[in-house]
Structures are given as C-alpha cells and as structure tokens.
C-alpha positions as CSV (number, residue, x, y, z in Angstrom):
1,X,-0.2,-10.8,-7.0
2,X,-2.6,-8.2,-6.3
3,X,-2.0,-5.6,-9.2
4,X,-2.9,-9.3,-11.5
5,X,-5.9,-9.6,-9.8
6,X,-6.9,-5.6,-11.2
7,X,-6.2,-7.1,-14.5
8,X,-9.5,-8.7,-15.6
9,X,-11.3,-5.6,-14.0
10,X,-9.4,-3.3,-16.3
11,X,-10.0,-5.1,-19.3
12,X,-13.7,-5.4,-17.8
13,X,-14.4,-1.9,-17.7
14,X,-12.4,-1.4,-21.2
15,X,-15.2,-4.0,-22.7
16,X,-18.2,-2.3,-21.9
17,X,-20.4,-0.4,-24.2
18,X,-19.8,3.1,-25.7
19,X,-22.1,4.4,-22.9
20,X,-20.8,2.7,-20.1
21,X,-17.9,3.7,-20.8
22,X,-18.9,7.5,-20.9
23,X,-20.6,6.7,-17.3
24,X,-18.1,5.4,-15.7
25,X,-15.4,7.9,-17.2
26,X,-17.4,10.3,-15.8
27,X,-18.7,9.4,-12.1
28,X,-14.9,8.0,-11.2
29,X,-15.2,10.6,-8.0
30,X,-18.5,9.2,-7.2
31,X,-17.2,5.6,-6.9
32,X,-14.4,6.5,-5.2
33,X,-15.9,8.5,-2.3
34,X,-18.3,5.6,-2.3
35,X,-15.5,3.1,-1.6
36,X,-14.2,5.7,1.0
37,X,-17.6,6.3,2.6
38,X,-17.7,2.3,2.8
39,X,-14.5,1.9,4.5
40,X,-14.8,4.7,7.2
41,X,-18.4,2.8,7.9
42,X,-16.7,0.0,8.6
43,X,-13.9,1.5,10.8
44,X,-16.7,3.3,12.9
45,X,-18.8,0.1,13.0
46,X,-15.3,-1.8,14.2
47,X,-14.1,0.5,16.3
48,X,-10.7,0.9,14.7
49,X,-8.7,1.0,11.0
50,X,-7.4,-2.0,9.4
51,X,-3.9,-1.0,7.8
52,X,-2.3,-2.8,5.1
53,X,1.7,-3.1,5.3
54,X,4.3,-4.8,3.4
55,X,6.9,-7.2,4.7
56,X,9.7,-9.0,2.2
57,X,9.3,-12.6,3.3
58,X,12.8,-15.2,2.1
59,X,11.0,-17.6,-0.1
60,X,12.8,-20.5,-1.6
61,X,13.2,-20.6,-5.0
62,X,14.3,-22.5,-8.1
63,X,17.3,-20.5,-9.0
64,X,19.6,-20.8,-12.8
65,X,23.5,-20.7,-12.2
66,X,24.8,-17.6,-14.5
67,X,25.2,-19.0,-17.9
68,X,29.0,-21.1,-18.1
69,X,31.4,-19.7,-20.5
70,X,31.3,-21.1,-24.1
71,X,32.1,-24.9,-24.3
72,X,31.3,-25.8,-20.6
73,X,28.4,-27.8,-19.3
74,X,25.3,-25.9,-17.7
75,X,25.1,-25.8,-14.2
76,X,22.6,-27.8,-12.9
77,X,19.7,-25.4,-11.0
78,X,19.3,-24.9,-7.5
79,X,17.7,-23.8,-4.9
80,X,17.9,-20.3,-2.6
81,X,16.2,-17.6,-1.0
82,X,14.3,-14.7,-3.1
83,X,13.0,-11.6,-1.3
84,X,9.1,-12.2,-1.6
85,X,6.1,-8.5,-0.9
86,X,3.3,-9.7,0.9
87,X,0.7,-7.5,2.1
88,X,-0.1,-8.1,5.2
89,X,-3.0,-6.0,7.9
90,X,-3.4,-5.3,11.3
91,X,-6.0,-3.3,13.9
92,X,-5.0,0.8,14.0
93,X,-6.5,3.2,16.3
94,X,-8.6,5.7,15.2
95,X,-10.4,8.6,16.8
96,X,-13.9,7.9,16.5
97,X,-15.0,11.2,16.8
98,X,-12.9,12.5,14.1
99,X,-14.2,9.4,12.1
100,X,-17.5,10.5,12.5
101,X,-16.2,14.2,11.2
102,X,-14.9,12.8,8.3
103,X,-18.3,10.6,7.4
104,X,-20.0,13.5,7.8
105,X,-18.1,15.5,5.6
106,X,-18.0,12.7,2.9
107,X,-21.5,12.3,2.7
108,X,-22.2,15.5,1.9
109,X,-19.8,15.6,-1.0
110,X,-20.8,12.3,-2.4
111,X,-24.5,13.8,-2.2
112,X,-23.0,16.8,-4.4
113,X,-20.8,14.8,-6.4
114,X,-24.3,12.4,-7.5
115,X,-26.4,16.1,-8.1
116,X,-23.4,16.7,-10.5
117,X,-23.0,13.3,-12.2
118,X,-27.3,13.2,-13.0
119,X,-27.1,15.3,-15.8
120,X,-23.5,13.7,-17.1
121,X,-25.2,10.4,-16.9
122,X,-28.0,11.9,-19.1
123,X,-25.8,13.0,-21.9
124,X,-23.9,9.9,-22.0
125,X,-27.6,8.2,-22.5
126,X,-28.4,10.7,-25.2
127,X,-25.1,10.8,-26.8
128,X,-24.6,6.6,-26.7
129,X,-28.4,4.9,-26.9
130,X,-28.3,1.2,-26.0
C-alpha cells in the first residue's frame, strides 16, 4: 500500500520541466539530509525514535478453487485467510546526547552539501531557461 502511494510522486517529479528536472537530479543529497535533519529534530524534540516494523496480519479473503479438470463444473469461491504486511510503529529509545551529535554533524554537511548544490542550481538555470 505504501510503495502505491510513491507512485503519483514519481510520475510527479518525472513531469516537471527540463530544469526541474536537472535541480532535483542534482540536490537528491540535499533533500535527503533535509528529511534526516527533520526526523532527528523530531526524536530530540520527543524524547525518543518512532520505529516502523512489519507484522503479517491473517486477513480473510475471497479465494478461487484451482481450476477443475476439463468438463467439470467450477468450484464456487470461498473464503480463507491470506498473510497480509502492515507497517506498524512504536516509541524507541534513543540517546539524546548522541542525537544531538548526530544533528550536529548533519547540519554541517547539509550546510556544505547547499554551498555545493548553488552553483549546480545555476547551470541547470542557464542550461534549461523557463
């Protein structure tokens, strides 16, 4: 269920123009230590993690009989249990110091990471004028 919902993104970011495109191909590394700059906020703001885990959850389901040999009648369906993922979360302990650390640490690279992207962004405005 949750890779569908990355679907429309993907096709999203595959829509935009020539120089979006070159931007966001570009600063992926930015965004991405912005996402993890934003969670590690959050877990130092709550005082602990949130993990995401999987359990396989029986579901019942509309099940097909296997397909009858030639010249009998179908089976009528029926139904059963089907192993269903669901993602589920819960608190995690953390050490906040070495939270902190880690922020630290991240801020400073997302800091180098925009010096860097500036003058990509630049040429993709040169190269692709809107």
């Amino acid at each position: 269920m949750r890779r569908l919902s990355l679907v429309p993104l993907v096709l999203l970011a595959a829509c935009g123009t020539p120089q979006e495109q070159c931007i966001n191909r570009n600063t992926r590394d930015l965004r991405v230590m912005e996402k993890l700059i934003a969670e590690t906020q959050g877990n130092l703001s709550r005082g602990y993690a949130i993990e995401e885990y999987t359990v396989h959850v029986p579901v019942w389901q509309l099940c097909q009989a296997p397909a009858p040999a030639p010249g009998q009648p179908a089976a009528a369906p029926y139904y059963c249990f089907e192993q269903e993922a669901q993602t589920r979360s819960r608190p995690k302990a953390i050490d906040l110091k070495a939270e902190s650390a880690k922020l630290e640490s991240m801020l400073e690279r997302r800091d180098q990471l925009a010096r860097a992207a500036e003058p990509v962004i630049a040429q993709c405005k040169a190269q692709y004028p809107d």
